[in-house]
C-alpha positions, 0 to 999 in steps of 0.5 A: 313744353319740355315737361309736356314731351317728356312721356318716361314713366315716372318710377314707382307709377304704374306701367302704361297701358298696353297699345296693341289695342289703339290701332284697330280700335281708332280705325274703327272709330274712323270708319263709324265718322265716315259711315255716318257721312255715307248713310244719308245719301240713299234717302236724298230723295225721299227727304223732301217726302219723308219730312214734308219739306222742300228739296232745297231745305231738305239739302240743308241736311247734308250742308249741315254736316258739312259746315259743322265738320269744317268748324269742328274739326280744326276746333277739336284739334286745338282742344286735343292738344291742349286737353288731351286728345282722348278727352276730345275724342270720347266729345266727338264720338258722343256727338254723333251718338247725341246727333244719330239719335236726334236725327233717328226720332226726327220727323220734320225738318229742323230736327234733322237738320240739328241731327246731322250737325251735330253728327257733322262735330264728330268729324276731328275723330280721324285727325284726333286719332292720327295724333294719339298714335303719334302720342302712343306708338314707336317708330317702328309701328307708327308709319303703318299704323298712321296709313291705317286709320287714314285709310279707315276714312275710305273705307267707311264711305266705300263700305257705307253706300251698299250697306245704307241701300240695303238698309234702306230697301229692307227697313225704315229709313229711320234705322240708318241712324239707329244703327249710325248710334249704335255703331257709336256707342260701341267705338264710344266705350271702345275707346273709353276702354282700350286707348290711353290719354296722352300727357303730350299737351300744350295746356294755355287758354283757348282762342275764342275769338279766333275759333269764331272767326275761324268759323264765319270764314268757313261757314262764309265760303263752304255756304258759297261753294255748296249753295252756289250751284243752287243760288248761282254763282253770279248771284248777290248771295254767292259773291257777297259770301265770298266776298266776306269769307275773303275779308274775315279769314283775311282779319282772322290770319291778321289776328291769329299772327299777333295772338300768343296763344293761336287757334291755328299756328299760322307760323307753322302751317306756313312752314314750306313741308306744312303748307305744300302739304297742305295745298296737295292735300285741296287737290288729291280731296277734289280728285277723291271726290270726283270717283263718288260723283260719277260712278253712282249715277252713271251706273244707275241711268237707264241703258236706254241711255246709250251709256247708263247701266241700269242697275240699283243703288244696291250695285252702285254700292258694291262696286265702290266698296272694293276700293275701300279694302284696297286702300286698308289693304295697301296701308302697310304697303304705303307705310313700307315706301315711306320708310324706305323713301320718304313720304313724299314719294309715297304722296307723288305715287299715290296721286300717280295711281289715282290719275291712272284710275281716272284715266281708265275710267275715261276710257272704260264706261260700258260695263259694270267691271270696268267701274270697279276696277278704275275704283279700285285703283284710284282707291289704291292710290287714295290709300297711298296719299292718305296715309302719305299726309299726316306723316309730312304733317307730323314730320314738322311740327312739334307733338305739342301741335299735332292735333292742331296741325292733323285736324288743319290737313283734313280740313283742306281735304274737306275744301276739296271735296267741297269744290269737286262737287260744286266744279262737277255740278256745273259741268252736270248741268251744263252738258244735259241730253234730253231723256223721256222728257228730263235732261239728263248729264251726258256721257261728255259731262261724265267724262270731263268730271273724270277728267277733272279727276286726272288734272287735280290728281296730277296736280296734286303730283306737281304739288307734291314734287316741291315738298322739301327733301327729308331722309325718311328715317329723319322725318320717323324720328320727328315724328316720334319725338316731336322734334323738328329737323330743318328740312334740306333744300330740294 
């Protein structure tokens, strides 16, 4: 493994190529993959008339995306460390281009559905370039450039709303793929092009075995917490894929623990920075998600409601797309306070400011401006927690397994996500008030969501506070060399 870290060049070969470039060319990749995710939502309802098929199948195309990304990203992780995480990035990109295009030709059902699966593969490319900057930049460039393209996941999903509602307004909605692809091919060859392939690899054989049951553990418990609401929770199916994800991931931890050559290094993930990483990471996804949920709806119900805002999609969208900028603006900000006091401080502040987010916007509901601004803190404190966990990852574990371990963080964010929505969908339901006939989520059931948001923000701070104590400049030094200092007590 020593002749796999050693990046000096080897004298009488050629200089490296120059990195001013992978920056901003992996921030941009990043928010193509988070615009992808963002594009579909405008055109939810009409899919059922635009593919002449049921609302419950229809779904399918979003839960598709989901399922792949969960499967996908830990997958391509592992893939980058062993064969270079360029290689598996340039995969990634090409997957969404392949699954854009099948799902801009598609006019039924099962050929969306393979679309979006497909686009949902390209989902390690946030992780997989976290990892190559580790490969690429020096210390002194890393912190910020890390929060960068952490960033660029909010900004893509912020930026994608308006831009997907205009598009659909104007166009045939079969142009949001088209543009998804383009948009692809560009950070395809951009990446081709600009951004090197790292020698820091792990080389072995991979875990087929484990990325299969890896992947009907996933499939087993997102299928529960995405369908529950729609199945019901006390429902043979929901239990019973509950009950199987339990039993699989369990036998898969048992596997993987007596494999020498794991998917997932659950010796490593279980060391104390690592996993309590990892558990802040579920809670600061769910309270993220929690600001998607409400602020659309509740800005586009009829004033006629006493608390809707009437206004369109259109809006809803520009209101969240400040939030975007701020987290990309604050990226260097959140690099400053790493450095100077760790990143675990960084990780309790930002989950700090997004509870005061929420807490304002518990508060504030009646006009247009109060969204923006509790969007617009909460993303500023998103900005601080994304750029935050990738730096604890990378801190303590060696270069070897960075992709591995990135691609292992997102998808515990991606399961926070994934229970915010199926949290926030029982309280939507649960608490109606009847309008023109059709019950409608009340102002209550707005607020317990956002709520909700200030508890796991909060929660996400408690967690934080017992990541173990590294000097920053000790955790920048691991980062870059891929050595991993035992971390002090407490």
């Amino acid at each position: 493994m020593s002749d796999a870290l050693d990046r000096s060049p080897t004298p009488g070969t050629a200089a490296p190529p120059k990195t001013g470039a992978v920056v901003p060319v992996l921030a941009f990749g990043g928010i193509v993959v988070s615009l992808m995710q963002t594009l579909v939502i405008p055109i939810v309802g009409q899919l059922p008339q635009y593919l002449n098929a049921s609302a419950a199948d229809t779904a399918w195309a979003i839960t598709a995306t989901l399922l792949a990304a969960a499967v996908a990203t830990p997958v391509m992780g592992r893939l980058g460390d062993m064969y270079g995480k360029r290689r598996m990035l340039l995969v990634s990109m090409a997957m969404l281009v392949v699954g854009s295009v099948v799902a801009g030709l598609s006019d039924s059902l099962v050929p969306m559905i393979v679309g979006r699966a497909l686009q949902g593969l390209s989902s390690g490319v946030i992780p997989l370039g976290i990892s190559i900057l580790r490969d690429e930049l020096p210390a002194e460039k890393l912190g910020s450039a890390t929060a960068m393209i952490s960033a660029s996941l909010g900004v893509g999903g912020a930026l994608g709303l308006p831009i997907a509602a205009l598009i659909a307004d104007n166009f045939d909605w079969h142009m949001l793929f088209w543009i998804s692809a383009a948009l692809g091919v560009v950070a395809l060859v951009l990446v081709l092009i600009l951004v090197p392939e790292s020698k820091v690899r792990t080389g072995g054989r991979f875990d087929l075995p484990g990325s299969v049951g890896m992947a009907a553990g996933l499939i087993c418990l997102l299928l529960a917490i995405s369908k529950g609401g729609d199945w019901g929770w006390t429902s043979g199916t929901t239990l019973g894929l509950f009950a199987a994800a339990v039993v699989i991931l369990v036998a898969w931890g048992f596997y993987e623990l007596r494999n020498d050559q794991p998917l997932v290094d659950l010796r490593s993930t279980a060391r104390p920075q690592v996993l309590i990483t990892n558990l802040a990471s579920i809670a600061i996804g769910f309270a993220m998600f929690s600001m998607s949920l409400v602020i659309p709806q509740v800005l586009q119900l009829p004033e006629e409601t006493g608390y809707g805002l009437g206004q369109s999609l259109l809006v809803a969208g520009l209101v969240m797309a400040p939030s975007g900028l701020v987290m990309m603006a604050l990226a260097p900000v959140s690099a400053l306070v790493s450095r100077a006091k760790g990143p675990k401080v960084t990780l309790m502040i930002g989950a700090l400011i997004v509870a005061v987010g929420y807490g304002l916007n518990v508060l504030l509901m009646s006009e247009v401006w109060h969204f923006v601004l509790a969007s617009c803190v909460i993303g500023a404190g998103i900005g601080f927690t994304y750029g935050a966990m990738p730096t604890l990852i990378m801190g303590a574990v060696p270069a070897s397994e960075t992709g591995a371990a990135n691609a292992l963080n997102t998808l515990m964010r991606s399961i926070g996500t994934s229970v915010a929505s199926a949290v926030a969908g029982v309280v939507l339901a649960q608490m109606t008030t009847r309008f023109g006939g059709f019950a409608l989520p009340s102002e209550d059931a707005f607020r317990t969501v956002l709520a909700l948001g200030v508890g796991a923000a909060l929660l996400g701070f408690v967690i934080a506070a017992f990541i173990p104590r590294q000097r920053a400049a000790g955790a920048e030094e691991a980062v870059v060399t891929g050595s991993v200092p035992e971390p002090s007590k407490a």
